[in-house]
N, CA, C and O of each residue as an XYZ file, in Angstrom:
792
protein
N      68.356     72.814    151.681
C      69.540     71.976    151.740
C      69.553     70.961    150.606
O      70.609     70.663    150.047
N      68.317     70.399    150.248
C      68.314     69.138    149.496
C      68.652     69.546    147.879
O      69.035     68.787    146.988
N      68.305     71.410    147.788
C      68.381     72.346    146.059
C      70.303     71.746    146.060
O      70.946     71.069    145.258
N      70.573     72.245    147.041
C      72.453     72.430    147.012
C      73.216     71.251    145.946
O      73.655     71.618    144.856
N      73.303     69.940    146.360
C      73.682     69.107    146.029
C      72.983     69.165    144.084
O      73.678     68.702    143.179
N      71.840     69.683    143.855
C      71.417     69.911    142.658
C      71.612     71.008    142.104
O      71.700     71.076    140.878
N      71.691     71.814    142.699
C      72.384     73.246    142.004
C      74.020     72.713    141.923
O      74.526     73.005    140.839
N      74.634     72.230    142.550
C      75.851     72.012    142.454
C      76.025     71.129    141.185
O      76.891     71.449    140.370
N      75.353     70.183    141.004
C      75.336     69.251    139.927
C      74.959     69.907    138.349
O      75.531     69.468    137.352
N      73.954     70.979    138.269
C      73.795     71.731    137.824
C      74.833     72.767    137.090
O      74.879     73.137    135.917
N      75.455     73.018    137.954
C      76.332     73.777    138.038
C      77.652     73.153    137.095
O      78.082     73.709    136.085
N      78.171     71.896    137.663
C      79.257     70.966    136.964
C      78.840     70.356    135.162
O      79.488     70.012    134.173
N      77.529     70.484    135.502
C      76.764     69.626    133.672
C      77.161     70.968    133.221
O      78.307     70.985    132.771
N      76.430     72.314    133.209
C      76.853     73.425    132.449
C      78.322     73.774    132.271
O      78.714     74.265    131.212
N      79.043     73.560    133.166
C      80.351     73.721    132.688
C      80.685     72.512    131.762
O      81.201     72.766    130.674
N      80.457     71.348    132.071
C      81.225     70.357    131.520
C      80.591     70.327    129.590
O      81.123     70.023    128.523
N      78.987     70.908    130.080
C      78.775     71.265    128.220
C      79.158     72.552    127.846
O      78.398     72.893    126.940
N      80.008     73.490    128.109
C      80.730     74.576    127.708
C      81.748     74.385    127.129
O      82.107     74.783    126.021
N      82.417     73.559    128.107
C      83.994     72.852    128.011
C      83.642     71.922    126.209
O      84.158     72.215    125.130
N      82.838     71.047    126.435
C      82.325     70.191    125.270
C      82.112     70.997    124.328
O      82.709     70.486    123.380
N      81.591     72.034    123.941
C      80.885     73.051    123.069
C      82.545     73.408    122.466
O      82.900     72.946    121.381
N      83.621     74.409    123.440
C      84.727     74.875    123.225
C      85.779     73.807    123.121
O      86.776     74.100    122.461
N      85.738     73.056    123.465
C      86.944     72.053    123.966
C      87.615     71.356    122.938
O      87.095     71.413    121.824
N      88.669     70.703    123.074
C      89.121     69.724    122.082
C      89.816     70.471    120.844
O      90.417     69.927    119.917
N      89.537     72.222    121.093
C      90.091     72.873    120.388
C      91.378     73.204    120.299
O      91.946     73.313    121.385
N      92.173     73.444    119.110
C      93.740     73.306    118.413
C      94.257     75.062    118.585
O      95.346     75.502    118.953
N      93.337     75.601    118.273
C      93.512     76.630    118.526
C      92.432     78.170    119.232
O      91.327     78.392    118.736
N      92.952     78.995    120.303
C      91.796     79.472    120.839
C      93.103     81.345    120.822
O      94.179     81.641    120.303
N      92.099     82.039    121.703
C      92.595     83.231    122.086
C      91.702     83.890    122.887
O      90.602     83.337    122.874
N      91.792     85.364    123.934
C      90.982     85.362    124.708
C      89.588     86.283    124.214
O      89.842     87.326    123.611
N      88.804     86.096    124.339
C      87.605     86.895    123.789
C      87.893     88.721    124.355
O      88.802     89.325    124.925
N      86.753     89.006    123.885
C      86.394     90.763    123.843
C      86.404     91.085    125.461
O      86.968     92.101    125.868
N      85.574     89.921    126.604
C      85.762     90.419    127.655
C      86.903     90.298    128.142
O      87.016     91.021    129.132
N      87.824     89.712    127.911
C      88.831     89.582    128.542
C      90.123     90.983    128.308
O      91.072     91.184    129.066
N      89.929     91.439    127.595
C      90.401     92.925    127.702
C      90.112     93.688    128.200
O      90.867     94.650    128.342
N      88.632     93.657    128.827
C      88.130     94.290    130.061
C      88.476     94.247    131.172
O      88.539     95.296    131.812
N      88.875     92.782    131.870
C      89.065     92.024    132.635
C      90.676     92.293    133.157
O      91.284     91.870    134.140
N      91.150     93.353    131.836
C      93.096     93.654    131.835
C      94.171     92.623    131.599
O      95.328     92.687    132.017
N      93.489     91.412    130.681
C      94.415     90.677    130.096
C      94.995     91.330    129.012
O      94.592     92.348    128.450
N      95.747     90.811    128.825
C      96.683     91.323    127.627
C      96.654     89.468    126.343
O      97.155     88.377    126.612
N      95.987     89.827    125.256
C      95.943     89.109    124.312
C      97.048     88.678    123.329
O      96.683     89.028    122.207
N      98.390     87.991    123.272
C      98.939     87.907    122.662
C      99.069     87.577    120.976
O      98.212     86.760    120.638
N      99.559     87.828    120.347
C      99.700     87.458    118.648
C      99.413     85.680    118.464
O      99.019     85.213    117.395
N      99.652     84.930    119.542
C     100.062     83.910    119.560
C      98.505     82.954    120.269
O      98.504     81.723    120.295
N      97.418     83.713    120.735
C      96.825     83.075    121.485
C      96.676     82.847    122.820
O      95.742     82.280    123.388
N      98.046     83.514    123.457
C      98.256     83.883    124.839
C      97.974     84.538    125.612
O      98.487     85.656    125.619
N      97.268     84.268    126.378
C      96.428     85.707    127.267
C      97.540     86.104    128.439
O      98.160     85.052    128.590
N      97.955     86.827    129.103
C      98.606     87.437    130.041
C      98.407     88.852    130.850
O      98.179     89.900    130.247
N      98.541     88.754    132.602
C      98.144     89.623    133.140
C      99.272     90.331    133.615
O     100.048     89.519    134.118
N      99.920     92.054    133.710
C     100.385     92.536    134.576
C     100.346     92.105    136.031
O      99.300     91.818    136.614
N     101.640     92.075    136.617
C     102.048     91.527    137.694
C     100.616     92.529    138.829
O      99.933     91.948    139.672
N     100.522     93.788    138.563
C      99.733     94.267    139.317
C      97.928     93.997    139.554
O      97.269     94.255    140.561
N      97.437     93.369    138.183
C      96.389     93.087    138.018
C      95.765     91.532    138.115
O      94.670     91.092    137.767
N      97.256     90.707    138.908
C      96.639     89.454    138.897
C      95.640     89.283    139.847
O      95.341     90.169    140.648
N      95.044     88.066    139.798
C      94.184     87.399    140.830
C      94.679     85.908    141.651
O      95.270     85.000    141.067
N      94.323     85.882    143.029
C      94.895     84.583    143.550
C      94.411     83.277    142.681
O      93.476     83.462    141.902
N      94.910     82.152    142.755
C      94.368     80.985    141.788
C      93.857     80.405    142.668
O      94.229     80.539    143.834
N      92.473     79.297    142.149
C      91.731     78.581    142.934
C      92.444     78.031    143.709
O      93.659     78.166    143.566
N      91.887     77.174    144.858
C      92.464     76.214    145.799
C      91.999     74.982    145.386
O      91.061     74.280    145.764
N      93.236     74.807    144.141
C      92.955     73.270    143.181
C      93.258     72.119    144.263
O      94.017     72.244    145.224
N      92.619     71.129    143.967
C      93.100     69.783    145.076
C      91.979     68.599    144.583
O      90.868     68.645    144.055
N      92.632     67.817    144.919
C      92.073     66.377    144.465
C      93.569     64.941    144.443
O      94.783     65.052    144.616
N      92.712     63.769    144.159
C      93.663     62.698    144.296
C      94.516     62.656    142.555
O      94.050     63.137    141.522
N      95.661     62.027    142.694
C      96.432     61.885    141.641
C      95.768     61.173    140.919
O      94.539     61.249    140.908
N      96.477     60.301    140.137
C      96.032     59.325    138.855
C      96.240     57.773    139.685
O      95.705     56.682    139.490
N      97.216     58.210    140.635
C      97.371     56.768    141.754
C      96.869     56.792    143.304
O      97.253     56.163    144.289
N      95.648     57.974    143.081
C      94.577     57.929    144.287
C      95.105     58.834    145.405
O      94.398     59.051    146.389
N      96.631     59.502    145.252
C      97.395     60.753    146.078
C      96.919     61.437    146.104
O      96.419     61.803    145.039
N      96.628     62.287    147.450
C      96.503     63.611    147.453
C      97.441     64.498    147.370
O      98.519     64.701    147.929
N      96.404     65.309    146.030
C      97.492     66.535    145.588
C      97.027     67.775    145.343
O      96.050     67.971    144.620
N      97.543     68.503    145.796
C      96.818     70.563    145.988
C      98.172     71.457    145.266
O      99.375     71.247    145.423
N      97.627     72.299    144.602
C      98.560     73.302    143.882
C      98.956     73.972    145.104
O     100.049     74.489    144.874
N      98.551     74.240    146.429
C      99.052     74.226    147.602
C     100.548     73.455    147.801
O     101.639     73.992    147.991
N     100.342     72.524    147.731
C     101.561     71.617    147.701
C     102.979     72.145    146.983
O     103.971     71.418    147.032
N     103.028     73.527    146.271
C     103.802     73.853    145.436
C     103.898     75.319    145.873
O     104.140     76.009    144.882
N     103.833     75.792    146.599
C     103.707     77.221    147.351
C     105.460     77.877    146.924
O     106.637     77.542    147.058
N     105.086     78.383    146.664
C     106.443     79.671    146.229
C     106.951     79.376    144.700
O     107.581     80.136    143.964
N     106.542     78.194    144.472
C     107.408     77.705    142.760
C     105.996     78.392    141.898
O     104.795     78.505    142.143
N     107.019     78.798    140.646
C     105.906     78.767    139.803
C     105.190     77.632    139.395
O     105.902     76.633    139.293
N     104.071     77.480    139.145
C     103.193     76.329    138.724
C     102.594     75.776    137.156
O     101.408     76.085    137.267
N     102.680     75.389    136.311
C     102.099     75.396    134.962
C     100.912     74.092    135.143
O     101.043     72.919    135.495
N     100.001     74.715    134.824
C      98.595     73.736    135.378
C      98.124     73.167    134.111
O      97.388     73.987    133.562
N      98.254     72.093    133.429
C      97.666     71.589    132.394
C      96.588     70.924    132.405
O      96.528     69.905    133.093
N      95.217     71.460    131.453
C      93.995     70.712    131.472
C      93.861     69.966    130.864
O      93.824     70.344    129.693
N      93.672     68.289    131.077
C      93.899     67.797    129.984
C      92.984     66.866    129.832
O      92.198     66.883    130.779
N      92.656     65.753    128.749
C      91.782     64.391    128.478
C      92.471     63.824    127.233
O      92.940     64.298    126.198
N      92.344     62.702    127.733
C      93.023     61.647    126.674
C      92.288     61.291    125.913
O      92.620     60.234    125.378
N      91.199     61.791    125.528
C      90.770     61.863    124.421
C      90.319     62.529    123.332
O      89.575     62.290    122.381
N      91.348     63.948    123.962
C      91.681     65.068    123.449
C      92.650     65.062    122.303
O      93.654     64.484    122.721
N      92.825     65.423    121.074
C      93.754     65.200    120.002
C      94.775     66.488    120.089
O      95.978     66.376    119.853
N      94.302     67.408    120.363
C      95.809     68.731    120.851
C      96.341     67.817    122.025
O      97.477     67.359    122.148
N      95.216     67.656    122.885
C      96.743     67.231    123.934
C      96.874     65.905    123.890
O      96.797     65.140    124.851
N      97.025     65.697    123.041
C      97.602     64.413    122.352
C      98.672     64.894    121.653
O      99.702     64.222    121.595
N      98.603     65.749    121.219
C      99.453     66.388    120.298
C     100.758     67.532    120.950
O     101.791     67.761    120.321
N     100.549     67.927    121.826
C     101.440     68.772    123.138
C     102.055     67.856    124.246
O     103.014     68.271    124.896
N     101.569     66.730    124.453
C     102.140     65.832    125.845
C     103.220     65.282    125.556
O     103.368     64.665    126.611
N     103.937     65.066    125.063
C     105.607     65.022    124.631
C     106.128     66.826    125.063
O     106.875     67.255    125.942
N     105.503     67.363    124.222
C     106.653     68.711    124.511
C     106.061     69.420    126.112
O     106.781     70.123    126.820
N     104.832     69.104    126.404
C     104.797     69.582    128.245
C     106.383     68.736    128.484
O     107.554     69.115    128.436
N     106.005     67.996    128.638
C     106.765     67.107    129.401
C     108.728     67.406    128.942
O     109.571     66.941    129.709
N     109.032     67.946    128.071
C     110.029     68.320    127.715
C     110.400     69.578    128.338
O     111.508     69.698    128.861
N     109.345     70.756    128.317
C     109.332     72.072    129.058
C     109.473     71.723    130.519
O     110.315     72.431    131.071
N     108.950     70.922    131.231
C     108.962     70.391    132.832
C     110.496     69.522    132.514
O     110.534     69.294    133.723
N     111.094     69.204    132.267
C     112.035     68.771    131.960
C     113.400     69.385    132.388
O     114.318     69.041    133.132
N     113.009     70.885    131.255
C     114.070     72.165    131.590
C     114.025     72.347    132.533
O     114.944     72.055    133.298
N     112.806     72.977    132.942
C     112.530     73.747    133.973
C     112.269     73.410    135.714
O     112.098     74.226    136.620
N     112.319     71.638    135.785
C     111.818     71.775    136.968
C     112.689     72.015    137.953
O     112.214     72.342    139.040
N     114.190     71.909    137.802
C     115.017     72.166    138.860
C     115.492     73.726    138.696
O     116.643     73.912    139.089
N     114.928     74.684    138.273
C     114.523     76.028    138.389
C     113.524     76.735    139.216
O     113.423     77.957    139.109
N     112.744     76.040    140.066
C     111.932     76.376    140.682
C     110.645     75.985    139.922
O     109.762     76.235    140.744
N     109.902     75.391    138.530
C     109.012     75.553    138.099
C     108.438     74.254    138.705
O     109.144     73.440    139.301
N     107.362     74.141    138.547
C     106.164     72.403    138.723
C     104.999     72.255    137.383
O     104.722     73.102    136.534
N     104.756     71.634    137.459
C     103.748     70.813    136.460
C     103.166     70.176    137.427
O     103.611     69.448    138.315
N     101.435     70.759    136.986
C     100.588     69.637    137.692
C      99.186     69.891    136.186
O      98.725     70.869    135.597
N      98.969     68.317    136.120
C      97.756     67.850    135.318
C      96.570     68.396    135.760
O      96.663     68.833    136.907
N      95.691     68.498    135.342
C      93.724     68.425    135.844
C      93.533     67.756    134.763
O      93.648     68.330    133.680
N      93.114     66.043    134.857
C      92.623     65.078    133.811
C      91.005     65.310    133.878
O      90.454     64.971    134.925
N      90.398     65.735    133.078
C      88.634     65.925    132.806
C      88.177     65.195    132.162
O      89.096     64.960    131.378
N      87.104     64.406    131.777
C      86.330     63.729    131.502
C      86.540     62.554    131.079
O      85.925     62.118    130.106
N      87.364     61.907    131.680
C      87.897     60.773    131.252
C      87.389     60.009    132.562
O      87.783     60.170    133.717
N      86.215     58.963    131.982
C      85.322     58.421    133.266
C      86.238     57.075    133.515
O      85.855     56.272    134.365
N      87.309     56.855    132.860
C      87.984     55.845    133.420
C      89.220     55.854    133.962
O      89.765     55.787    132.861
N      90.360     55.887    134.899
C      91.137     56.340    134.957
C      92.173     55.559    134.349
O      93.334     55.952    134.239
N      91.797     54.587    134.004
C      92.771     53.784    133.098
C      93.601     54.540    132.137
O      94.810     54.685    131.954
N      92.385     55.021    131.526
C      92.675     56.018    130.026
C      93.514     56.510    130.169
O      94.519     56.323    129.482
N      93.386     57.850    131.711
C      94.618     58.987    131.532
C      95.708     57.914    132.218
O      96.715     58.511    131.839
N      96.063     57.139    132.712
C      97.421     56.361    133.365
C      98.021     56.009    131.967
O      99.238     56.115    131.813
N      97.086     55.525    130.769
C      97.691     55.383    129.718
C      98.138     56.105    129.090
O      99.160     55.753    128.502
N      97.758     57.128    128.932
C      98.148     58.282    128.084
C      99.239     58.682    128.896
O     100.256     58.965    128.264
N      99.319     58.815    130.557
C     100.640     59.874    131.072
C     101.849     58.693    130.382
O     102.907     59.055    129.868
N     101.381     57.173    130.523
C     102.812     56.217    129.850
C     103.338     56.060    128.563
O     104.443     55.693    128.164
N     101.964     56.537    127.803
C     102.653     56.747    126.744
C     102.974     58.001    126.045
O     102.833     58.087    124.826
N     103.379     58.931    126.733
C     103.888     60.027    126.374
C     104.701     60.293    127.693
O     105.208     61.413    127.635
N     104.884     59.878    128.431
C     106.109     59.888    129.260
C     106.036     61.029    130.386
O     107.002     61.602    130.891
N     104.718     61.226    130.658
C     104.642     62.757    131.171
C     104.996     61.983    133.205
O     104.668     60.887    133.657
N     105.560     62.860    133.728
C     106.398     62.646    134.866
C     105.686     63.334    136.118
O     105.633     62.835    137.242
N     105.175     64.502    135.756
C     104.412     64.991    136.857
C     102.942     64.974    137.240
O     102.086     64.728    136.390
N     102.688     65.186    138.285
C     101.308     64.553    138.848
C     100.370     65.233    137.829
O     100.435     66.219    137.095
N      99.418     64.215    138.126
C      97.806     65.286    137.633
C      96.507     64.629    138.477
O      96.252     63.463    138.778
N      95.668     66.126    138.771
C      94.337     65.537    139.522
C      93.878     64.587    138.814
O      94.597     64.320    137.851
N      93.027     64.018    138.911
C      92.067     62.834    138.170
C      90.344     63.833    138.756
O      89.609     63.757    139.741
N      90.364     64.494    137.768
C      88.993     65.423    138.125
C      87.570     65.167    136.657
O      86.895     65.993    136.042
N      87.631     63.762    136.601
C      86.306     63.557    135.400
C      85.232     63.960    135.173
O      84.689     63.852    134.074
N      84.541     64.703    136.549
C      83.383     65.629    136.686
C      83.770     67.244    136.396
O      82.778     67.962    136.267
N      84.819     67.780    136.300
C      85.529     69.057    136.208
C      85.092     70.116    137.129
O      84.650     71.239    136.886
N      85.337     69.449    138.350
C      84.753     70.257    139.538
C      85.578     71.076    140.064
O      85.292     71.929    140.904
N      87.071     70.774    139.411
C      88.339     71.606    140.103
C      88.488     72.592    138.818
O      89.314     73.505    138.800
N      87.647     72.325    137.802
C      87.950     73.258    136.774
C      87.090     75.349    137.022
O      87.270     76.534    136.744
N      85.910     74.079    137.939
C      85.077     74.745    138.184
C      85.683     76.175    139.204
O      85.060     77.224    139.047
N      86.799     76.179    140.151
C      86.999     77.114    140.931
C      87.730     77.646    140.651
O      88.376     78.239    141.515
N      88.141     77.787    139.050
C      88.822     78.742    138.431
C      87.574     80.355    138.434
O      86.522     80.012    137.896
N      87.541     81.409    138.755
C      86.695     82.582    138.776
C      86.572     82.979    137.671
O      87.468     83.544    137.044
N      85.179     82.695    137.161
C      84.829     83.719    135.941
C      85.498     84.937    135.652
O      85.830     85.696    136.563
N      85.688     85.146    134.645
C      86.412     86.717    134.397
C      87.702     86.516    134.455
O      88.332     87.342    133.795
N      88.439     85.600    135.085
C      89.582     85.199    135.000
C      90.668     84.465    134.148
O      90.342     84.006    133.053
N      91.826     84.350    134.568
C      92.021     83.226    133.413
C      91.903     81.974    133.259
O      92.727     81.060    133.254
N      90.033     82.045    133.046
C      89.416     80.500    133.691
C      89.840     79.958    132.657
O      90.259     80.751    131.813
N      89.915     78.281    132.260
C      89.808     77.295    131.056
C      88.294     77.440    130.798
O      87.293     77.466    131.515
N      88.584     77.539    129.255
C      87.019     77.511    128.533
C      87.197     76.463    127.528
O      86.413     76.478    126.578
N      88.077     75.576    127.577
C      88.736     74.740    126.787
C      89.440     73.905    126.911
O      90.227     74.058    127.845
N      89.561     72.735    126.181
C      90.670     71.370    126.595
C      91.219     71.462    125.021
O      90.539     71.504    123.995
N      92.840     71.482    125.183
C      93.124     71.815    126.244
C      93.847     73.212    126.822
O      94.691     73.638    126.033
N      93.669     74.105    128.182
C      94.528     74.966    128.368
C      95.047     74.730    129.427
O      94.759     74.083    130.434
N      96.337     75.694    128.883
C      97.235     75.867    129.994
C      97.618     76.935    130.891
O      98.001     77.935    130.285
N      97.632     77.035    132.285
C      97.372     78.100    132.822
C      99.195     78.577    133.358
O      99.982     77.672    133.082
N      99.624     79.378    133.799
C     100.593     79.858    134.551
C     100.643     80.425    135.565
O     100.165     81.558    135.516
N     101.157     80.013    136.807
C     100.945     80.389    138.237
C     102.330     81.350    138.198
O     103.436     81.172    137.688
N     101.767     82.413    138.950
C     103.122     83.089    139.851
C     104.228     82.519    141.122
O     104.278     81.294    141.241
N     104.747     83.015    141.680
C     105.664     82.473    142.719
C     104.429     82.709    144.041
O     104.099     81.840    144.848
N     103.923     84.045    143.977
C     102.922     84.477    144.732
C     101.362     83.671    144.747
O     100.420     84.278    145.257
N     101.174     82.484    144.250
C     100.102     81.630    143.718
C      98.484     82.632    142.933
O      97.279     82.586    143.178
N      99.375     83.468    141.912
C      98.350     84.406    141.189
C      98.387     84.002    139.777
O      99.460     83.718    139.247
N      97.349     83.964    139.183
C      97.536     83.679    137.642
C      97.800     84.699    136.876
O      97.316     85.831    136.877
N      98.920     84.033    135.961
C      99.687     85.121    135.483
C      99.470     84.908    133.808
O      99.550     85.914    133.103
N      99.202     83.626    133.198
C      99.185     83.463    131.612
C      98.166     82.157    131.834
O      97.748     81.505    132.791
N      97.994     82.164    130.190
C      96.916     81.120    130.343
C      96.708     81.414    128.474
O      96.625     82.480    127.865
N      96.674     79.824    127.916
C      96.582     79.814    126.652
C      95.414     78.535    126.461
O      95.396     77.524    127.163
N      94.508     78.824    125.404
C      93.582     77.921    125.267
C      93.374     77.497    123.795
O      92.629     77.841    122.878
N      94.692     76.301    124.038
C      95.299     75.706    122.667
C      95.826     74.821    123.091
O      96.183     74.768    124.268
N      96.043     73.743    122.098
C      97.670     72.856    122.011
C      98.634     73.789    122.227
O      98.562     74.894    121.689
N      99.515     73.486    122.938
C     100.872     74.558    122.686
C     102.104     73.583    122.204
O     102.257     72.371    122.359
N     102.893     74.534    121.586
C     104.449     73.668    121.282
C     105.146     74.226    122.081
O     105.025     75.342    122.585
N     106.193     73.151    122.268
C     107.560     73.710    123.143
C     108.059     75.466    123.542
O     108.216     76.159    124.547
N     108.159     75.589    122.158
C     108.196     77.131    122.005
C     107.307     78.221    123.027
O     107.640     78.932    123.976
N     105.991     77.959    122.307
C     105.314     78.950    123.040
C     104.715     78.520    124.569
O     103.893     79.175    125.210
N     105.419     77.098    125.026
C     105.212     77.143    126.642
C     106.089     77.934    126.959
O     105.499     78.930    127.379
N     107.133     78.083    127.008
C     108.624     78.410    126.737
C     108.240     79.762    127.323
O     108.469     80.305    128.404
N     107.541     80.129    126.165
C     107.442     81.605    125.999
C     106.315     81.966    126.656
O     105.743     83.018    126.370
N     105.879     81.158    127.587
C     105.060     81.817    128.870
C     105.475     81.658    130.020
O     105.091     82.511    130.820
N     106.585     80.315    130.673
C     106.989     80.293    131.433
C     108.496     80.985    131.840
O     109.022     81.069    132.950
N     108.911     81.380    130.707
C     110.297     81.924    131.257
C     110.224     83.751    131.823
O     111.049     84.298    132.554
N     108.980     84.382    131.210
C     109.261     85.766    131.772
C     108.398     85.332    133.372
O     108.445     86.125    134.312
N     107.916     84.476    133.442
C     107.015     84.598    135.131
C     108.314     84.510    135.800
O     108.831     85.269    136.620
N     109.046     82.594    134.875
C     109.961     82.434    136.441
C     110.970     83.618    136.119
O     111.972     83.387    136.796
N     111.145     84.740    135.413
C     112.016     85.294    135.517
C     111.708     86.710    136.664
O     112.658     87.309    137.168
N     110.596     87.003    136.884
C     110.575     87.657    137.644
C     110.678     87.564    139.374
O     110.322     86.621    140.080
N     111.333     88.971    139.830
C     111.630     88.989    141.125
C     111.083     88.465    141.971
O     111.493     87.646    142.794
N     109.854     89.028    141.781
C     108.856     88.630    143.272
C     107.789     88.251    143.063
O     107.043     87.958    143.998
């Protein structure tokens, strides 16, 4: 019983120096396994799965930036766009104006925006950053990246700050880019999900 709590801790340092190793990166795309895995690699950096080959998405949850509890649960049937982010990240420093423009279009379409703020041991930081870039929708406050953590290997986990993931209506991951993105190419991941039927 007493290994658990240290394997678990264990567990969060190795991710959080992976994330550190990859992270902070401007531009990414999905590696060699991930074509195994039946993503589809876009020109652009965009990874994407056939509607038939998705997988369910973790059961994200944690408190807001103002101590709320908030679960990608909370958003059941809408599509979801999950942004990983840290404010002391320079891409998403560089993308948090145009998220926030894409959630803009889209949210009275059925879409949501929800944050995962990582390693930002103060929460000051990210409250500053959502005000000064104007961003409107919630985000976990997860500084240990423990909610990053129940994304499933092989999946379209984040290996990077910052990415952005895309939920189905069905709560399955459907895209996922591990970059800054511009307007454009959110655009161009969220409009064929919410465009589909079911």
């Amino acid at each position: 019983m007493s290994g658990t709590p240290r394997l678990r801790m264990a567990a969060v340092l190795t991710a959080a120096a992976a994330l550190t190793l990859a992270g902070c990166s401007s531009s990414g795309s999905g590696g060699s396994g991930d074509a195994q895995a039946g993503f589809v690699t876009g020109s652009g950096g965009i990874d994407t799965v056939p509607v038939t080959a998705r997988t369910a998405a973790p059961a994200i949850s944690g408190n807001d930036l103002e101590g709320k509890p908030t679960a990608l649960s909370d958003f059941q049937g809408k599509v979801v766009v999950v942004n990983i982010w840290g404010s002391w990240c320079s891409p998403c420093r560089a993308e948090a104006k145009g998220l926030e423009q894409v959630y803009e279009k889209y949210k009275g379409q059925g879409v949501q925006f929800l944050g995962i703020n990582t390693r930002d041991t103060d929460v000051t930081n990210a409250k500053r950053f959502e005000d000064v870039n104007g961003i409107s929708y919630p985000s976990i406050y997860d500084p240990d990246g423990t909610q990053i953590l129940k994304f499933p290997k092989g999946s379209l986990n984040p290996q990077s700050i910052p990415t952005t993931v895309v939920i189905d209506r069905q709560g399955r991951l459907a895209a996922r880019a591990m970059k800054g993105l511009t307007p454009d190419e959110l655009d161009s991941m969220v409009s064929p999900i919410l465009a589909e039927k079911s």
